[in-house]
MIDRENFI-42740 format. One record per residue (C-alpha): residue number from 1; residue in three letters; x, y, z. Coordinates in steps of 0.001 Angstrom, whole numbers. Layout:
  nr rest       x       y       z
 NUM  ala       X       Y       Z
...
END
This chain:
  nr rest       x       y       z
   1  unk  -11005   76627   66191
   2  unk   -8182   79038   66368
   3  unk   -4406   78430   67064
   4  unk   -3774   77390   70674
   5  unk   -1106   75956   72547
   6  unk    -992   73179   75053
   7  unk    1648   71453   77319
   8  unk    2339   68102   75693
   9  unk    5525   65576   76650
  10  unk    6724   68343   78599
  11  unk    6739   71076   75805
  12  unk    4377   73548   74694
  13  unk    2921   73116   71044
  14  unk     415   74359   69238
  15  unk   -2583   73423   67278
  16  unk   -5392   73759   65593
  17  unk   -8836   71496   64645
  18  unk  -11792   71659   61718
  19  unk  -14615   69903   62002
  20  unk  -17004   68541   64958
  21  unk  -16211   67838   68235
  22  unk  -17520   64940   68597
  23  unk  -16156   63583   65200
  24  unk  -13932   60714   64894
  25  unk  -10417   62332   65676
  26  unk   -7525   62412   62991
  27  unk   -4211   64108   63463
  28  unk   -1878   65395   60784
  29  unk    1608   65484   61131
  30  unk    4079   67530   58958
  31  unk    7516   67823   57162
  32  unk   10792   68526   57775
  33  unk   11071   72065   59154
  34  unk    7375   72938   58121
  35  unk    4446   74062   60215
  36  unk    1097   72917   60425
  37  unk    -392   75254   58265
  38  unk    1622   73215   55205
  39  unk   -1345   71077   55550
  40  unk   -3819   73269   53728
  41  unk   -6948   75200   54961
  42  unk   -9148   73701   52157
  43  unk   -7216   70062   52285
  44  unk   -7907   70326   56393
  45  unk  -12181   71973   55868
  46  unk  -12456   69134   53200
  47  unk  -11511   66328   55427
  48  unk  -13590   67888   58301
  49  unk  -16429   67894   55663
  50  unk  -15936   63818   55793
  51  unk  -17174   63657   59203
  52  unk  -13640   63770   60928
  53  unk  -12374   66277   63688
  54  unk   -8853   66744   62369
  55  unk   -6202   67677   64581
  56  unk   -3037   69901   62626
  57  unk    -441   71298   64533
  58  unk    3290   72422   64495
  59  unk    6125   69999   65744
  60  unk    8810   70718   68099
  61  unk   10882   73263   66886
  62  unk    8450   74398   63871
  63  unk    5789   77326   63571
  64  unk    4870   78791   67033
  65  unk    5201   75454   68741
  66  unk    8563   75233   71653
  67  unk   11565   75787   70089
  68  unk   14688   73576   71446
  69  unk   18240   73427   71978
  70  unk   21030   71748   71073
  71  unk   24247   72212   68241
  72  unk   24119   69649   65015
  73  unk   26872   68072   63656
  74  unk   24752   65516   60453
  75  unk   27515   63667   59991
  76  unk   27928   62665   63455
  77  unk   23955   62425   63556
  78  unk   24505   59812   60545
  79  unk   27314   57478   61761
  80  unk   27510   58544   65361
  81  unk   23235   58102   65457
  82  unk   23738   61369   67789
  83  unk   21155   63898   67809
  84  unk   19352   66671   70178
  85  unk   16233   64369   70439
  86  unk   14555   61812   68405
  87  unk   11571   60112   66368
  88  unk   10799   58666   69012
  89  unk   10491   62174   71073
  90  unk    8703   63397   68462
  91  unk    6280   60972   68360
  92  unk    6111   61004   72085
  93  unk    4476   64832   71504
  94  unk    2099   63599   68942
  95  unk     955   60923   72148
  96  unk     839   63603   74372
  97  unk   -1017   66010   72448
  98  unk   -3648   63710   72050
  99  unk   -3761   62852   75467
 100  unk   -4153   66585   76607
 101  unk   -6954   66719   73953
 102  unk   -8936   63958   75712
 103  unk   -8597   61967   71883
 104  unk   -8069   58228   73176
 105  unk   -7638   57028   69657
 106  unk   -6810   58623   66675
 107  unk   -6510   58226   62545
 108  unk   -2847   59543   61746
 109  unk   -1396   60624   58707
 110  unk    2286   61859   58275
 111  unk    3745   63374   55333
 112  unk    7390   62656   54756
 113  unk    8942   63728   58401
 114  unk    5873   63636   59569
 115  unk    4733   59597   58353
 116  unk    7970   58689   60024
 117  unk    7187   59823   62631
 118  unk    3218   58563   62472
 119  unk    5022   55023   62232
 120  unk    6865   55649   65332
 121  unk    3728   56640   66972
 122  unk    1747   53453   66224
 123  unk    5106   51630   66816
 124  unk    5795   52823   70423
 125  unk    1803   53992   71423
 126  unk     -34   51460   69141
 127  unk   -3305   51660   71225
 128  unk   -3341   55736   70297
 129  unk   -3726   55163   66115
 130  unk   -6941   53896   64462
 131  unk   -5655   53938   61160
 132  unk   -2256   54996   59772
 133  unk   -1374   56714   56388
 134  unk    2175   57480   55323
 135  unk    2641   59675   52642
 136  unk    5770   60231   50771
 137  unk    8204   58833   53747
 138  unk   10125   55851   54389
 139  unk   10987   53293   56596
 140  unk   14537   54448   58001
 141  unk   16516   51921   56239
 142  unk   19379   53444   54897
 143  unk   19138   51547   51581
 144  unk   16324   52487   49952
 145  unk   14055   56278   49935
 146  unk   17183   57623   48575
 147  unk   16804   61628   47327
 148  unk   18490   62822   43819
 149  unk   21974   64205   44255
 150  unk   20107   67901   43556
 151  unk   17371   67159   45767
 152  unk   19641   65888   48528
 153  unk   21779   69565   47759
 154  unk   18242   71270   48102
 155  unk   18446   70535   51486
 156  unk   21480   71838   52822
 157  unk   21588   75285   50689
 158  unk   22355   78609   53077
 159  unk   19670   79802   55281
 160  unk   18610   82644   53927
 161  unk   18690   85800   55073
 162  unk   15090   87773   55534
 163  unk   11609   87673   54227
 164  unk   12579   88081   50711
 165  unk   14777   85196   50459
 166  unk   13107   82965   52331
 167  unk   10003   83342   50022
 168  unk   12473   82729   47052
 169  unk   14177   79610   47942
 170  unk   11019   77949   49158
 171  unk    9560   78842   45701
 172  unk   13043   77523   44019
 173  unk   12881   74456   46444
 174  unk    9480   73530   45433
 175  unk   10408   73896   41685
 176  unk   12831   71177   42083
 177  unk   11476   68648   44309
 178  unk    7361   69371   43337
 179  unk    5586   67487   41023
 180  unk    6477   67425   37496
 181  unk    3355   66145   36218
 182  unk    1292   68791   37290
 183  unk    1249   72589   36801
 184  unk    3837   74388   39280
 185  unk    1312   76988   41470
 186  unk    3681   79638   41637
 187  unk    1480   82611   43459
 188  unk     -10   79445   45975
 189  unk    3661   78671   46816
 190  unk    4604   82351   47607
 191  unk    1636   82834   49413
 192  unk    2590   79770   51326
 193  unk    6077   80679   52197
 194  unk    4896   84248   53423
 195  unk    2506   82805   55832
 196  unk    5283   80366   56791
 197  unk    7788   83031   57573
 198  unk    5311   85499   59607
 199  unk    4089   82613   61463
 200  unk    8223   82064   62660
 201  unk   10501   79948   60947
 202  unk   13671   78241   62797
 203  unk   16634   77495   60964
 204  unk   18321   75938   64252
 205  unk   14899   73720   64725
 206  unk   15264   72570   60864
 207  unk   18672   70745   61294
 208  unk   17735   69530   64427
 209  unk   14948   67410   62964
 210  unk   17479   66468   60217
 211  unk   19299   64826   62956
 212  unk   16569   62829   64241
 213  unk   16210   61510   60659
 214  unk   19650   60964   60253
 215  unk   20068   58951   63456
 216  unk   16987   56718   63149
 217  unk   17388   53149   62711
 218  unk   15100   51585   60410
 219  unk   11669   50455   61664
 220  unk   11430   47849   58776
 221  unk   10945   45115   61722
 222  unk    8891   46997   64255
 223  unk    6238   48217   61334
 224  unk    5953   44155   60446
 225  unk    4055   43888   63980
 226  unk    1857   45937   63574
 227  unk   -2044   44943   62893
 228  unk   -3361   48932   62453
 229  unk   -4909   49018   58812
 230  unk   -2782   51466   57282
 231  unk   -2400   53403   53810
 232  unk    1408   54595   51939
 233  unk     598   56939   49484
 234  unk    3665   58346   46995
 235  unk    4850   60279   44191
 236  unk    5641   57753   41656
 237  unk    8382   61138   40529
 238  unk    9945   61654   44080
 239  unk   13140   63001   44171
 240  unk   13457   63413   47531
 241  unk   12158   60385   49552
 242  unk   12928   57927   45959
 243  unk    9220   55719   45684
 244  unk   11472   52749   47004
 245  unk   10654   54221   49861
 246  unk    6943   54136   50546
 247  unk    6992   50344   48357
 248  unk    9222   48953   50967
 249  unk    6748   50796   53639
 250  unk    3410   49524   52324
 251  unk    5603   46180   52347
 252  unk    6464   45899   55851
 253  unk    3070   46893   57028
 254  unk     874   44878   54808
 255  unk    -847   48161   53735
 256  unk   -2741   49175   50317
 257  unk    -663   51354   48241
 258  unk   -1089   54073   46102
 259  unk    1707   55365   43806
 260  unk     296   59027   42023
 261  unk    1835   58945   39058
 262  unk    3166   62507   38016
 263  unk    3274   63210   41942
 264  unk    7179   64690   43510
 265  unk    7594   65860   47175
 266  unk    4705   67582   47279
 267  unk     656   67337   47684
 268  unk    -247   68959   44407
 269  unk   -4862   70758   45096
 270  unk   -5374   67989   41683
 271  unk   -4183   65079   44015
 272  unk   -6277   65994   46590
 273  unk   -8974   63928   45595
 274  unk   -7542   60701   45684
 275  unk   -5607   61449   49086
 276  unk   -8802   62578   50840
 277  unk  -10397   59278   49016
 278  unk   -7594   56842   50487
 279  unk   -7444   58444   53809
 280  unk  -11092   57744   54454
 281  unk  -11203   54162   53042
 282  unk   -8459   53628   55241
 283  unk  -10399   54896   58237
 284  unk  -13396   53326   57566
 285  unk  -11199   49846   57828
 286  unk  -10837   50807   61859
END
């Protein structure tokens, strides 16, 4: 199916789906300040090919989806917990997405942004998520998931200015918080970050989702009631969400996890395999 957009939680976003129809529904939510399309065509056609209709598409303020308003101060967002909108809003559009979809129930999985705010879906809609898989997030407690003093710089470096320099510092980024154990895919990562940028990137949007991280409170207590069977997969050489991170996640929701050795801040084709394996055992638990 091509791109479309729908109204969902009073915004427009847009998505995307592979597979059948009629196939057991799984969404996939992204990163901070990345689109939908982060999620790979391959990665997306070979989870289809497991018998699942999966659901990508870009959050607020990413991609083509609505862009928003609001000035960012992080470190108000941090102490003050003040920010443009929330987790919880942002799970809120991954509820209402599904509902204008007709897709009751779904299997979620959230990489790093996007597994926090997966747990805040099956925290605050638990009857929408079948099965839950958080990769490479955390729980919001501000003592563990901690990034490396360069990674954490990473983050707030200039926007830059064009085509050109986007593509570079995405390609720089990447160098630093990737995965060290495996090969860096230089020509995939340009090619990634020149799709990115012609799709619309949104440098206001970006820090506004930093906020909502910033201002969470940790979910450590909320994830303990939860019954969904549920999956935390991690880099076991994160420098950006530390491995603490994802342990203290599989800990509070009694989940199976799966530390990649070798495995950063990213989702590396060679790790593909034994995502796409977890995610479906993980499913087949609902």
């Amino acid at each position: 199916m091509s791109e479309q957009t729908t109204q969902a939680n009073g915004i427009t976003l847009c998505h995307e789906e592979f597979g059948a129809a009629d196939a057991p529904p799984l969404v996939l939510i992204m990163g901070l300040a990345a689109p939908m399309t982060w999620w790979d065509d391959d990665f997306c056609e070979q989870l289809a090919a497991r018998g699942f209709r999966v659901i990508r598409f870009d959050n607020r303020d990413a991609g083509r989806s609505q862009r928003m308003s609001g000035r960012v101060d992080v470190v108000r967002a941090y102490l003050l917990r003040a920010a443009p909108y929330s987790l919880a809003d942002m799970a809120d559009d991954t509820a209402g997405l599904l509902e204008a979809l007709g897709v009751e129930q779904a299997h979620v999985v959230g990489a790093s942004l996007g597994g926090m705010i997966a747990q805040t879906l099956a925290i605050r809609h638990p009857g929408r998520v079948r099965s839950l898989t958080s990769i490479m997030s955390t729980t919001g407690s501000r003592l563990i998931g901690h990034p490396s003093p360069r990674a954490a710089a990473s983050m707030l470096a200039p926007q830059p200015r064009g085509r050109e320099e986007y593509v570079e510092l995405l390609v720089k980024t990447f160098r630093l918080i990737g995965s060290p154990g495996y090969p860096f895919d230089e020509k995939r990562m340009r090619e990634r970050a020149e799709r990115t940028y012609d799709r619309g990137v949104n440098p206001g949007g970006a820090a506004r989702q930093l906020a909502a991280i910033l201002s969470t409170r940790d979910r450590t207590a909320a994830l303990r009631r939860l019954t969904v069977p549920a999956l935390v997969i991690h880099g076991a050489r994160d420098p950006l969400v530390n491995v603490s991170g994802g342990r203290a996640t599989a800990r509070a929701l009694r989940a199976d996890l799966d530390v990649v050795p070798g495995m950063g801040h990213d989702l590396p084709e060679p790790v593909w395999p034994r995502v796409l394996d977890g995610i479906e055992r993980v499913a087949a638990k609902a």
